[in-house]
DSSP file (Angstrom, degrees, kcal/mol; ACC not computed):
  #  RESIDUE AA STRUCTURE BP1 BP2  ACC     N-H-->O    O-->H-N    N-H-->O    O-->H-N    TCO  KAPPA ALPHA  PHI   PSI    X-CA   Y-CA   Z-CA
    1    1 A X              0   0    0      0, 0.0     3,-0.0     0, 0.0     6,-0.0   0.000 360.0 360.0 360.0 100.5    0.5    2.1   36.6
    2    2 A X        +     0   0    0      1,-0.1     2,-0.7     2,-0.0     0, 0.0   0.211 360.0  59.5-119.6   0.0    0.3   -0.9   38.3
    3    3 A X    >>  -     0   0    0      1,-0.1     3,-1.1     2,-0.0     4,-0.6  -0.838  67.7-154.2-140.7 111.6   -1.2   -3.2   36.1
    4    4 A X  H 3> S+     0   0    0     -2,-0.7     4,-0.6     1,-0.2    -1,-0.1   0.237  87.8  81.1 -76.6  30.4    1.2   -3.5   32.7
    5    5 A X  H 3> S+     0   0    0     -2,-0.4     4,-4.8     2,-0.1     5,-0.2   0.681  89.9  52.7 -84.7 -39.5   -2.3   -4.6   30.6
    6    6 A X  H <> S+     0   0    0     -3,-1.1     4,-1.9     1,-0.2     5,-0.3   0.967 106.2  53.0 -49.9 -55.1   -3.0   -0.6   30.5
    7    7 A X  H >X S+     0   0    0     -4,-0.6     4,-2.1     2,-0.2     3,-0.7   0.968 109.2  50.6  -7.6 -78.8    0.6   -0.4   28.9
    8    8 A X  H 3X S+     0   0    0     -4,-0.6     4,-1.3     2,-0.2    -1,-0.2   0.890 115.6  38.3 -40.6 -55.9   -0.6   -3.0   26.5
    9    9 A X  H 3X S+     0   0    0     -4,-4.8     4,-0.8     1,-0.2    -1,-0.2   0.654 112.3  54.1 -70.1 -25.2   -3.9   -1.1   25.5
   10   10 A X  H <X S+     0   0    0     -4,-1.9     4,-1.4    -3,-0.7    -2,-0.2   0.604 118.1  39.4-101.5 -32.6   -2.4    2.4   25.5
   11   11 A X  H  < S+     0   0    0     -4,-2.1     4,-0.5    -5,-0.3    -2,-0.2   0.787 116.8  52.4 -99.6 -13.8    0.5    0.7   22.8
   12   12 A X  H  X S+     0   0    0     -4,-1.3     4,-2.1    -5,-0.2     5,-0.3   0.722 106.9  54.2 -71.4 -37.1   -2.4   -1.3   21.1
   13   13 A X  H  X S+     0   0    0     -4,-0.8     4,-2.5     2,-0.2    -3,-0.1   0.916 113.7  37.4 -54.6 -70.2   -4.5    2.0   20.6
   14   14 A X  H  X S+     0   0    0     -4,-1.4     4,-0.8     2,-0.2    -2,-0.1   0.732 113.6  50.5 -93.3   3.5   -2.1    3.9   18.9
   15   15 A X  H >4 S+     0   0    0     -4,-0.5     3,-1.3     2,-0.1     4,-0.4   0.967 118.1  43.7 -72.2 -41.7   -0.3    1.4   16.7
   16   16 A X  H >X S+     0   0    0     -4,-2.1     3,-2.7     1,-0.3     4,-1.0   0.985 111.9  53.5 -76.4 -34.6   -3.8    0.2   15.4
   17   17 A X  H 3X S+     0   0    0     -4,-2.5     4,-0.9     1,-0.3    -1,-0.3   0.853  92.3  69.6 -57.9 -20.2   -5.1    3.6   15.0
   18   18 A X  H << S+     0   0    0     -3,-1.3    -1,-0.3    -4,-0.8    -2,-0.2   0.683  96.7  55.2 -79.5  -7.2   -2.3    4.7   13.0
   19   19 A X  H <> S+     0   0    0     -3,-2.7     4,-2.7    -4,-0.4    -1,-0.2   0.576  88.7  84.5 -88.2  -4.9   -3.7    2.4   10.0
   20   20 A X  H >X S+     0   0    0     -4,-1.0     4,-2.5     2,-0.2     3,-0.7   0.952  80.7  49.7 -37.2 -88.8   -6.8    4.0   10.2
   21   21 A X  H >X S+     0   0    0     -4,-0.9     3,-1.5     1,-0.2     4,-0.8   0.595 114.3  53.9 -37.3-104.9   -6.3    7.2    7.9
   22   22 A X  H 3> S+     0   0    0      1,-0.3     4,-1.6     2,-0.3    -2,-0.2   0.085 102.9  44.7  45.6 -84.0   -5.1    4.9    5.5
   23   23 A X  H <X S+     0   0    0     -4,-2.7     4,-1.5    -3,-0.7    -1,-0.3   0.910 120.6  46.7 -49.5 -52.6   -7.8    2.1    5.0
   24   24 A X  H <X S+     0   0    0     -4,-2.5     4,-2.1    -3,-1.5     3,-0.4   0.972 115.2  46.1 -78.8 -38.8  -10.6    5.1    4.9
   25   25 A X  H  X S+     0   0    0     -4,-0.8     4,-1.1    -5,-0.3     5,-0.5   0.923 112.4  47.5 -81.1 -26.8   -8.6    7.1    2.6
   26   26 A X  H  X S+     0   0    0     -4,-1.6     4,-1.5    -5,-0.2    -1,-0.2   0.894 110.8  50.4 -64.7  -8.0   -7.7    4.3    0.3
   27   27 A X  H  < S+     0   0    0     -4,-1.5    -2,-0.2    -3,-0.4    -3,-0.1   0.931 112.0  58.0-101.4 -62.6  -11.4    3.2    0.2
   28   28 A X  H  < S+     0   0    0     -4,-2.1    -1,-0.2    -5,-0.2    -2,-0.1   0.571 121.9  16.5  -2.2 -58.9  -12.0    7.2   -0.6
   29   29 A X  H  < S-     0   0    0     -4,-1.1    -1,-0.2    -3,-0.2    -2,-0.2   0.404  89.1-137.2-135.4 -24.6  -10.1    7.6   -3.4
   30   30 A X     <  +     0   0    0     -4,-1.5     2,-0.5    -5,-0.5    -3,-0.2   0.708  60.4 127.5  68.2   8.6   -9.5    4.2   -4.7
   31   31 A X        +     0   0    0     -6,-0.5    -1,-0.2    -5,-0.2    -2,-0.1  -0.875  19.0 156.5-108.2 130.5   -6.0    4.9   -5.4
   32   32 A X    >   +     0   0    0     51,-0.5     3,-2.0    -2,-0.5    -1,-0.1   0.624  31.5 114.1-139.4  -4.9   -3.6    2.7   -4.1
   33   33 A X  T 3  S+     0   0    0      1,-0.3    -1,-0.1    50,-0.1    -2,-0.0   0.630  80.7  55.7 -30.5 -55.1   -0.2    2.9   -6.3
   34   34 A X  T 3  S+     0   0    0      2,-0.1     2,-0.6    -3,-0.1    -1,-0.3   0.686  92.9  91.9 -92.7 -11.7    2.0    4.4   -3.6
   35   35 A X  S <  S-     0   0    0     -3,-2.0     2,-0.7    41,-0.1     5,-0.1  -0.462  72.9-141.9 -76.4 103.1    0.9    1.1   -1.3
   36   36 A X     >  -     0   0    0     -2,-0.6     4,-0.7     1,-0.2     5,-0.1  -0.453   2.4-149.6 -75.2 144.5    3.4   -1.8   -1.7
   37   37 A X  H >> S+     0   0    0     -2,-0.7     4,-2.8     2,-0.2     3,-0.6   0.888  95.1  58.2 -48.3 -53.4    1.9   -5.2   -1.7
   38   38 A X  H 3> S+     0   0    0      1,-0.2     4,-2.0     2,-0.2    -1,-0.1   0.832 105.7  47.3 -46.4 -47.5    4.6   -6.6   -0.3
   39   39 A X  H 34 S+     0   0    0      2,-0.2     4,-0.3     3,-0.1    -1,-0.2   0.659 112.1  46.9 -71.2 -10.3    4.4   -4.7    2.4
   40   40 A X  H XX S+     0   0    0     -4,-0.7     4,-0.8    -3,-0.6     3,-0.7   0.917 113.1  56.1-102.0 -47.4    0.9   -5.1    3.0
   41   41 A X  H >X S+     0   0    0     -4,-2.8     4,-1.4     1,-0.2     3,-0.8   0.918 110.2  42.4   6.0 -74.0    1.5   -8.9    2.5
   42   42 A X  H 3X S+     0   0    0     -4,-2.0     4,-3.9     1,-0.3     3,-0.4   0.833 112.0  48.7 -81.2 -13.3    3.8   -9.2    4.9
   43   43 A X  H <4 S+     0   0    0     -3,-0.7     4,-0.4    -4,-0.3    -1,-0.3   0.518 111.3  53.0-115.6   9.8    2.3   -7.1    7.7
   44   44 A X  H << S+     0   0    0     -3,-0.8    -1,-0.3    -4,-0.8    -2,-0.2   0.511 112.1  42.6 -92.6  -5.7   -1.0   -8.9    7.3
   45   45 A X  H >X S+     0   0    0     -4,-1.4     4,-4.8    -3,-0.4     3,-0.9   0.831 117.6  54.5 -76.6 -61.6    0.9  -12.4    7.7
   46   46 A X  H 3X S+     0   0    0     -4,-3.9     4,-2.4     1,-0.2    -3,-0.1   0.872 109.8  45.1 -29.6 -60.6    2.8  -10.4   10.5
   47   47 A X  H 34 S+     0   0    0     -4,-0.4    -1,-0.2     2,-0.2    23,-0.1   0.834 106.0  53.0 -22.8 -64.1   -0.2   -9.6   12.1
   48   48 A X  H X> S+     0   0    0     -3,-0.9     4,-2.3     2,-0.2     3,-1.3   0.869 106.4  62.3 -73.7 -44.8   -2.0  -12.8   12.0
   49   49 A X  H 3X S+     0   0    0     -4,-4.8     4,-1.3     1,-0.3     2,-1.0   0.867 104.8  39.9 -52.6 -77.7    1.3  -14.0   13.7
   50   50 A X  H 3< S+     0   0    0     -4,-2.4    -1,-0.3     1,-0.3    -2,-0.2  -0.118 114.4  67.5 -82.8  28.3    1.1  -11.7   17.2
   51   51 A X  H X4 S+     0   0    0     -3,-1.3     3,-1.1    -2,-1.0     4,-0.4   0.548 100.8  36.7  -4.6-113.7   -2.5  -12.7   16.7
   52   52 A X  H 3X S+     0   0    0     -4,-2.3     4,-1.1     1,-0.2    -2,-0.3   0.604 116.0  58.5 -38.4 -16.5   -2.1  -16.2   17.3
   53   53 A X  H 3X S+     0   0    0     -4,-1.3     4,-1.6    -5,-0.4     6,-0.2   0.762 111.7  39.4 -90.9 -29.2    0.6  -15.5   20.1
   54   54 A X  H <4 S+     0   0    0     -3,-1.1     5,-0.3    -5,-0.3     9,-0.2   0.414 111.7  55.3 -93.7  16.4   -1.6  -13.5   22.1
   55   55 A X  H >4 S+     0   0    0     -4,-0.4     3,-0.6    -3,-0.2    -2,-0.2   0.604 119.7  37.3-112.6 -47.2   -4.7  -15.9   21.5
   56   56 A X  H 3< S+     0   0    0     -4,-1.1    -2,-0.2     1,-0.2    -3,-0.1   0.866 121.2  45.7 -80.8 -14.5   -2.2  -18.7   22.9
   57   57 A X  T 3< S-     0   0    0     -4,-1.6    -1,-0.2     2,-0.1    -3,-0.1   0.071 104.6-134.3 -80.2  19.2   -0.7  -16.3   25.5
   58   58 A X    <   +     0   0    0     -3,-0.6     2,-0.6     1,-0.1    -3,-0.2   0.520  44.6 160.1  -4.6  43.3   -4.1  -15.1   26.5
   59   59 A X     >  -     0   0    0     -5,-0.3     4,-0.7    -6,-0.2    -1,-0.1  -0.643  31.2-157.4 -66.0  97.3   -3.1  -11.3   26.5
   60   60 A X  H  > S+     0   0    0     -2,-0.6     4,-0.8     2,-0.2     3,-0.4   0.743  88.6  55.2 -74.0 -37.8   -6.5   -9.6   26.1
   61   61 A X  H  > S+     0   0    0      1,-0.2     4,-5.2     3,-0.2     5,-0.4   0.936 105.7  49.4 -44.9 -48.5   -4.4   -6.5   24.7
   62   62 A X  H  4 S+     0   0    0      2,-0.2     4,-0.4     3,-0.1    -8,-0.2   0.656 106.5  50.4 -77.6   2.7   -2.9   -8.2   22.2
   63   63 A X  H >X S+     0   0    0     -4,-0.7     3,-2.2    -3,-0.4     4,-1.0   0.910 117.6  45.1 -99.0 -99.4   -5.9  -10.1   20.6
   64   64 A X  H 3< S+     0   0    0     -4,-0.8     4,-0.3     1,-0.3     5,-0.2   0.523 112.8  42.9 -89.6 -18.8   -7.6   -7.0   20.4
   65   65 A X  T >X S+     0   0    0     -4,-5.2     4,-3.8     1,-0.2     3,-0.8   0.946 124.1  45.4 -35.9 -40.3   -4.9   -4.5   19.1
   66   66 A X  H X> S+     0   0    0     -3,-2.2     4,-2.7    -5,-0.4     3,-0.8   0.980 109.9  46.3 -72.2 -58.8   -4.1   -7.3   16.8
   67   67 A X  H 3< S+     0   0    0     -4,-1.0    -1,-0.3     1,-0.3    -2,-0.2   0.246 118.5  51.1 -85.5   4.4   -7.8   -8.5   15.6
   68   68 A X  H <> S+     0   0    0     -3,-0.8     4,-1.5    -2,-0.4    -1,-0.3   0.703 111.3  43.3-126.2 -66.3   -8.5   -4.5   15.1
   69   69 A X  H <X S+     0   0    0     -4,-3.8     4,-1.4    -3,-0.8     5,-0.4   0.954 111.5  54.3 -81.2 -50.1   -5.4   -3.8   13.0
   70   70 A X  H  X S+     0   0    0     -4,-2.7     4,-0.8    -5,-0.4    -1,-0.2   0.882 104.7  56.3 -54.6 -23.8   -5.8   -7.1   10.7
   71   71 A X  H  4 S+     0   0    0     -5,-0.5     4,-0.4     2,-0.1    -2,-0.2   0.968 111.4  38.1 -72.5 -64.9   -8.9   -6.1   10.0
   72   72 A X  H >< S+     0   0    0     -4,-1.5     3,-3.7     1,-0.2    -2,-0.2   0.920 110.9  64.1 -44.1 -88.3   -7.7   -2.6    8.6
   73   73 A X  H 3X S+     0   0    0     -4,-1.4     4,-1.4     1,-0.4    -1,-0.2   0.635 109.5  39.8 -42.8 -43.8   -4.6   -4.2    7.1
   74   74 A X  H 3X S+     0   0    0     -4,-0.8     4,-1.7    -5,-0.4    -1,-0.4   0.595 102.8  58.1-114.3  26.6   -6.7   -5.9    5.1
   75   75 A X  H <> S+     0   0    0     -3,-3.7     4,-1.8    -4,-0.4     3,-0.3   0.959 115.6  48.2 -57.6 -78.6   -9.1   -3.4    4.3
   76   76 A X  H  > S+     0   0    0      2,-0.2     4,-0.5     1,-0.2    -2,-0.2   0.518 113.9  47.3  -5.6 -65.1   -5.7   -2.1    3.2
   77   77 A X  H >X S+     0   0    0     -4,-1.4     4,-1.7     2,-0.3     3,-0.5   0.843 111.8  43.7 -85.7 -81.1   -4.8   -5.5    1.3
   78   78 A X  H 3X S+     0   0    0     -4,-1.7     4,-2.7    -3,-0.3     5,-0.3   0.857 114.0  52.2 -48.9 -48.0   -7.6   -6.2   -0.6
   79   79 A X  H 3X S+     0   0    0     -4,-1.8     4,-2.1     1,-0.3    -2,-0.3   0.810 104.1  52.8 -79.3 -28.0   -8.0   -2.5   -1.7
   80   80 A X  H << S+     0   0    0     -3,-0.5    -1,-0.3    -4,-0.5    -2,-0.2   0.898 116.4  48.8-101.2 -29.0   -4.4   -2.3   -3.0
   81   81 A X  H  < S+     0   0    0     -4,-1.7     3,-0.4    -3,-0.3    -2,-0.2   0.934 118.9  37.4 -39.0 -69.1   -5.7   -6.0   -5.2
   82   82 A X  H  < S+     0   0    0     -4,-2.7     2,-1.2     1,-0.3    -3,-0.2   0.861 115.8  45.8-101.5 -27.7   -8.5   -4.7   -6.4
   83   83 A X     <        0   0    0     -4,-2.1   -51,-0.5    -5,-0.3    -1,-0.3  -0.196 360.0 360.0 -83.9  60.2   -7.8   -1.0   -7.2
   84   84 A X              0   0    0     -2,-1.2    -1,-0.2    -3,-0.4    -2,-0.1   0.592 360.0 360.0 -71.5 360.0   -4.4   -1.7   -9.1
């Protein structure tokens, strides 16, 4: 592996994928009680951060892991708002 962007995409893949189940089953069921806020808060601020650091670093993994998983998060985010 000669080229550490595959690295990047292969750790981008499965972090964002792991919010996946998640968004589609809250969306599902509409139940969202066991989801803290805070935590979805914070790891959609997070997010947004190592966003903007790979958008000035111009790390084509990390803009799209990132821009992939804020999108879910706050599929996430919004659902845990509005189904309280």
């Amino acid at each position: 592996m000669h080229n550490p962007d595959y690295l990047g995409f292969a750790a981008g893949i499965l972090t964002t994928l792991a919010f996946l189940p998640q968004a589609v089953r809250m969306l599902k069921t509409k139940r969202t009680r066991d989801i803290s806020l805070l935590w979805a808060i914070a790891m959609n601020a997070g997010t947004m951060l190592w966003l903007t650091y790979g958008i000035i670093k111009n790390d084509l993994p990390m803009i799209t892991a990132n821009s992939i998983s804020l999108v879910l998060l706050m599929v996430i985010l919004i659902s845990r708002l509005r189904y309280r």
